[in-house]
C-alpha positions as CSV (number, residue, x, y, z in Angstrom):
1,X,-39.3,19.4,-2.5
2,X,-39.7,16.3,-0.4
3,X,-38.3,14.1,-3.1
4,X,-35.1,16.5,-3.5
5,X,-34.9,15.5,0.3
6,X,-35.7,11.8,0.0
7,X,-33.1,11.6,-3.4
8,X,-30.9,13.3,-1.0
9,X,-30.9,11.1,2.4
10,X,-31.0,7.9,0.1
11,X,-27.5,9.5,-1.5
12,X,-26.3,10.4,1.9
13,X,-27.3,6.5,3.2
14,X,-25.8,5.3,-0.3
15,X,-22.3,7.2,0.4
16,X,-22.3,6.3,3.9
17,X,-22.4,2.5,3.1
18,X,-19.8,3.2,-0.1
19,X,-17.3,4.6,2.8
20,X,-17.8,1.6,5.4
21,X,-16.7,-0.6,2.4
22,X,-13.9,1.2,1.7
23,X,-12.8,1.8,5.6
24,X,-12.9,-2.0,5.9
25,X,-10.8,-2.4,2.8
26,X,-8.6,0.0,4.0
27,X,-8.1,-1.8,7.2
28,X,-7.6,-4.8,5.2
29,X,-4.7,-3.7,3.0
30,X,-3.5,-2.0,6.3
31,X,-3.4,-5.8,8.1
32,X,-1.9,-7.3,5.2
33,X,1.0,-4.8,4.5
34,X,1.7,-4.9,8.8
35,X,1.9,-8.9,8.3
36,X,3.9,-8.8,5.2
37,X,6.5,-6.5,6.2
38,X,7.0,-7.1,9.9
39,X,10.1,-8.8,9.3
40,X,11.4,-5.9,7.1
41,X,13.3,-3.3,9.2
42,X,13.8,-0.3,7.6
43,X,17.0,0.7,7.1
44,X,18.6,3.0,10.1
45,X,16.1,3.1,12.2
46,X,15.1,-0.8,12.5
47,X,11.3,0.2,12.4
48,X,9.3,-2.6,11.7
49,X,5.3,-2.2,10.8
50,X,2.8,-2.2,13.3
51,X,-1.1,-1.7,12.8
52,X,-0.9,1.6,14.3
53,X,2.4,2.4,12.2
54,X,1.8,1.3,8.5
55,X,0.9,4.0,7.0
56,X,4.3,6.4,8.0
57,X,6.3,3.4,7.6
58,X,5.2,2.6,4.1
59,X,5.6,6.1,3.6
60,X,9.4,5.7,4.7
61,X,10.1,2.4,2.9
62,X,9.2,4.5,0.0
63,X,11.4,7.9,0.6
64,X,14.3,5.1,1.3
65,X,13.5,3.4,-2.0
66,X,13.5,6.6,-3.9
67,X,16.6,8.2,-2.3
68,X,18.6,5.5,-3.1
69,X,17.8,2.6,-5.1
70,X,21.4,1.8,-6.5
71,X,22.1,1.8,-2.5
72,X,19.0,-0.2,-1.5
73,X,18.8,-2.6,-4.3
74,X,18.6,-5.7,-1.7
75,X,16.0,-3.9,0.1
76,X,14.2,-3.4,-3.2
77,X,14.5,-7.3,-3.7
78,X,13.1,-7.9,-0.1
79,X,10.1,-5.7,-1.1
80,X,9.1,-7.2,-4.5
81,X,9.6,-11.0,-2.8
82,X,7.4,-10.0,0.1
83,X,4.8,-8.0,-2.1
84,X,4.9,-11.6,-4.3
85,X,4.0,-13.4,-1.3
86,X,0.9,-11.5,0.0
87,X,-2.1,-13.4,-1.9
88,X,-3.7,-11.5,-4.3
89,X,-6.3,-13.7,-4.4
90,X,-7.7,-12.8,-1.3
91,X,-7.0,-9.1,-1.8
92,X,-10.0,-6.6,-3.4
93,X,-9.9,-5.3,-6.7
94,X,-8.8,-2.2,-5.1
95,X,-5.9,-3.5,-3.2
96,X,-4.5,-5.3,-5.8
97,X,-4.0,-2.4,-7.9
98,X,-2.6,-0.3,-5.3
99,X,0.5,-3.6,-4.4
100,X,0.9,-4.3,-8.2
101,X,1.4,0.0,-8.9
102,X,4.3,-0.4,-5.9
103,X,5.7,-3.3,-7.7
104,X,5.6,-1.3,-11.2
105,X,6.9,1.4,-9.7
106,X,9.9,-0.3,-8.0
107,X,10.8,-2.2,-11.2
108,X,10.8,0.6,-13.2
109,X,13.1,2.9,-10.4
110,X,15.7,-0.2,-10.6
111,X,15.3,-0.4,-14.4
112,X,15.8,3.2,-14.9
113,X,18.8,3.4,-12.4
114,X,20.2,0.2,-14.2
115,X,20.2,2.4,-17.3
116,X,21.7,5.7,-15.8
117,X,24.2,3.4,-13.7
């Protein structure tokens, strides 16, 4: 029984240090997404990013992407060029897989409307 508990607080310790990492990569990708697209107003509302704001505008950039990409093709360009600029080298594993999946996603919503267009 005291093993079980020992096994048990060293998992507990073990997830508790896995979620620091990830909270500070979070934060990372967070800064690096508010630098990268502070000079990207969204259309028709002229948000920009701020720390506190990423997340909902990232989720806006994307519902404006998605609603109209035939529409919002220079705003697609503006995102690829900026997503090009933000140094994968420095990023984690993690964060490089979530920018390049935006990038594959809007390539392949401009291809597709290319095709239906």
């Amino acid at each position: 029984m005291k093993q079980a508990i020992e096994k048990v607080e060293m998992e507990t310790a073990q997830q508790r240090n896995t979620n620091s990492v990830l909270q500070q990569h979070l934060e990372g990708l967070r800064e690096t997404l508010t630098h990268g697209f502070c000079n990207l107003p969204l259309p028709g509302t002229n948000e920009v990013p701020t720390g506190e704001t990423i997340d909902s505008y990232m989720t806006k950039l994307y519902s404006v992407i998605l609603d109209s990409p035939q529409e919002n093709e220079g705003l697609i360009s503006s995102v690829r060029e900026i997503v090009s600029r933000l140094g994968y080298q420095k990023l984690v594993r993690q964060q490089y897989y979530i920018c390049a999946r935006f990038i594959d996603f809007v390539s392949l919503r401009n291809c597709s409307c290319l095709l239906l267009a």
